[in-house]
C-alpha positions as CSV (number, residue, x, y, z in Angstrom):
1,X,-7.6,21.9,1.5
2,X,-7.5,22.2,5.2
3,X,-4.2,21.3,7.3
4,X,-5.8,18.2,9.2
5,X,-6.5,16.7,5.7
6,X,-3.2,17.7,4.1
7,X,-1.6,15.9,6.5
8,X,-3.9,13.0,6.2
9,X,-3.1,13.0,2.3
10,X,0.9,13.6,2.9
11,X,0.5,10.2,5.3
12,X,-1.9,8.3,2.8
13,X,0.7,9.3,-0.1
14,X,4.3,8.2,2.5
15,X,2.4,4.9,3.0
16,X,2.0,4.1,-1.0
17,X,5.5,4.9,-1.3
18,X,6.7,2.7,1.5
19,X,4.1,0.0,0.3
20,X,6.2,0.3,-3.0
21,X,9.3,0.3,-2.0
22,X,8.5,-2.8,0.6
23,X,7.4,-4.9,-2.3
24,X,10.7,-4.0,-4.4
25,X,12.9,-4.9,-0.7
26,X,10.9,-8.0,0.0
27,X,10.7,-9.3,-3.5
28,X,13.7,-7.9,-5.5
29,X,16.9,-8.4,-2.6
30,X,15.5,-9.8,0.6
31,X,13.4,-13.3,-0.6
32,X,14.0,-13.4,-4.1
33,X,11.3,-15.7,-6.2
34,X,12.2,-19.0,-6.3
35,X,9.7,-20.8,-9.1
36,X,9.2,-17.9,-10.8
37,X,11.1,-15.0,-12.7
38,X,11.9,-11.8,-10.9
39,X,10.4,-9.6,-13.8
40,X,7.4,-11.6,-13.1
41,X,7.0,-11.2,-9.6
42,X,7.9,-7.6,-9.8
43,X,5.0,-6.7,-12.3
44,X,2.9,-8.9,-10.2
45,X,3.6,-6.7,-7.3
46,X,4.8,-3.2,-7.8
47,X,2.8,-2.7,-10.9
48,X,-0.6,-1.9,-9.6
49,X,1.3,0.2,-6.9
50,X,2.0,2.0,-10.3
51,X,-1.3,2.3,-11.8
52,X,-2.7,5.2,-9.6
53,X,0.0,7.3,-10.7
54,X,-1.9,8.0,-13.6
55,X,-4.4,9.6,-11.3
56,X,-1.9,11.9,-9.3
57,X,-3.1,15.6,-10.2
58,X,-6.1,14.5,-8.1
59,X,-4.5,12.9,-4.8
60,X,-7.7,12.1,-3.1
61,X,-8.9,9.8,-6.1
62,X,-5.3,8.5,-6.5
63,X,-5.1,7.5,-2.6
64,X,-8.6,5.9,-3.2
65,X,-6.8,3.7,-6.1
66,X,-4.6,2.5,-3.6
67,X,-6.5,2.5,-0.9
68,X,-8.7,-0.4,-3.0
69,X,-5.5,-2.1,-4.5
70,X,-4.5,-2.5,-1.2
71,X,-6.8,-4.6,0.2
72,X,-4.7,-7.4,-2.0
73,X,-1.7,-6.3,-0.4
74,X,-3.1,-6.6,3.5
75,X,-4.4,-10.6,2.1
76,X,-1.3,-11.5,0.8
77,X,0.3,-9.8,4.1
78,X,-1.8,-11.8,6.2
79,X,-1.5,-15.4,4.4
80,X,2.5,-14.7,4.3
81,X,2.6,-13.8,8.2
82,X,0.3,-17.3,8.6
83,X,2.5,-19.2,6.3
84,X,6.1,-18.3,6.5
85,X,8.0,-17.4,9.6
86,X,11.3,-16.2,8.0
87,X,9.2,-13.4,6.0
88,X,6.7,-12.5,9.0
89,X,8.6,-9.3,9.9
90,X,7.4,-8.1,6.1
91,X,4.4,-9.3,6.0
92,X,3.3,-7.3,9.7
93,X,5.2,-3.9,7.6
94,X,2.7,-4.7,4.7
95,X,-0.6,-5.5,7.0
96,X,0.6,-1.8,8.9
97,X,1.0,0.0,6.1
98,X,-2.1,-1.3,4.0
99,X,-3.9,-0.2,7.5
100,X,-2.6,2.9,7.5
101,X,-3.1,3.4,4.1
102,X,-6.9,2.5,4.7
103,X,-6.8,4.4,7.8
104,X,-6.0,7.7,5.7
105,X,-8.6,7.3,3.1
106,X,-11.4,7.0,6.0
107,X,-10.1,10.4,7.9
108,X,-9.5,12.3,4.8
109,X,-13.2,11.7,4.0
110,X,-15.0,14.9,4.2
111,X,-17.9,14.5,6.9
112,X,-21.5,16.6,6.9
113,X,-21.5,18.6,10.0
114,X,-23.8,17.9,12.3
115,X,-27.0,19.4,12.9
């Protein structure tokens, strides 16, 4: 594995755990649920987050996992930051860190060289 791509997979793997620990913040202390149980919410949320943990020996297919659960996490950043002012602050965190998450997955892509 080169450096460049190293790199790209050590930022593709800080924003999952950010994106994690976001959805525990926002959900858990910050705006707790109001209609519906925390344990809910929190499987709901952080769960899938989870999932590609299964894949970790192979961090490329992992951070493609996430890079494909994430596009939930971007909508539901994007309808919060429409919908609710208090929580907009966590919503633009989740819509940068889905796109930076994203963002990885395309540069870590190994290219054919030109001919």
């Amino acid at each position: 594995m080169t450096a460049p791509v190293a790199t790209t997979y050590r930022v593709g793997m800080a924003s999952w755990a950010l994106l994690t620990v976001l959805q525990l913040a926002w959900h858990a202390w910050l705006f707790p649920p109001q209609l519906m149980p925390l344990w809910l919410v929190l499987l709901i949320t952080v769960l899938p987050l989870l999932l590609p943990l299964l894949a970790l020996p192979d961090v490329r297919r992992a951070l493609l996992w996430v890079g494909i659960l994430s596009l939930f996490y971007f909508s539901h950043g994007v309808a919060e930051g429409w919908s609710s002012s208090s929580e907009r602050w966590l919503a633009l965190c989740e819509i940068i860190l889905t796109l930076v998450l994203i963002g990885t997955l395309g540069a870590g892509v190994k290219r054919k060289p030109k001919t």
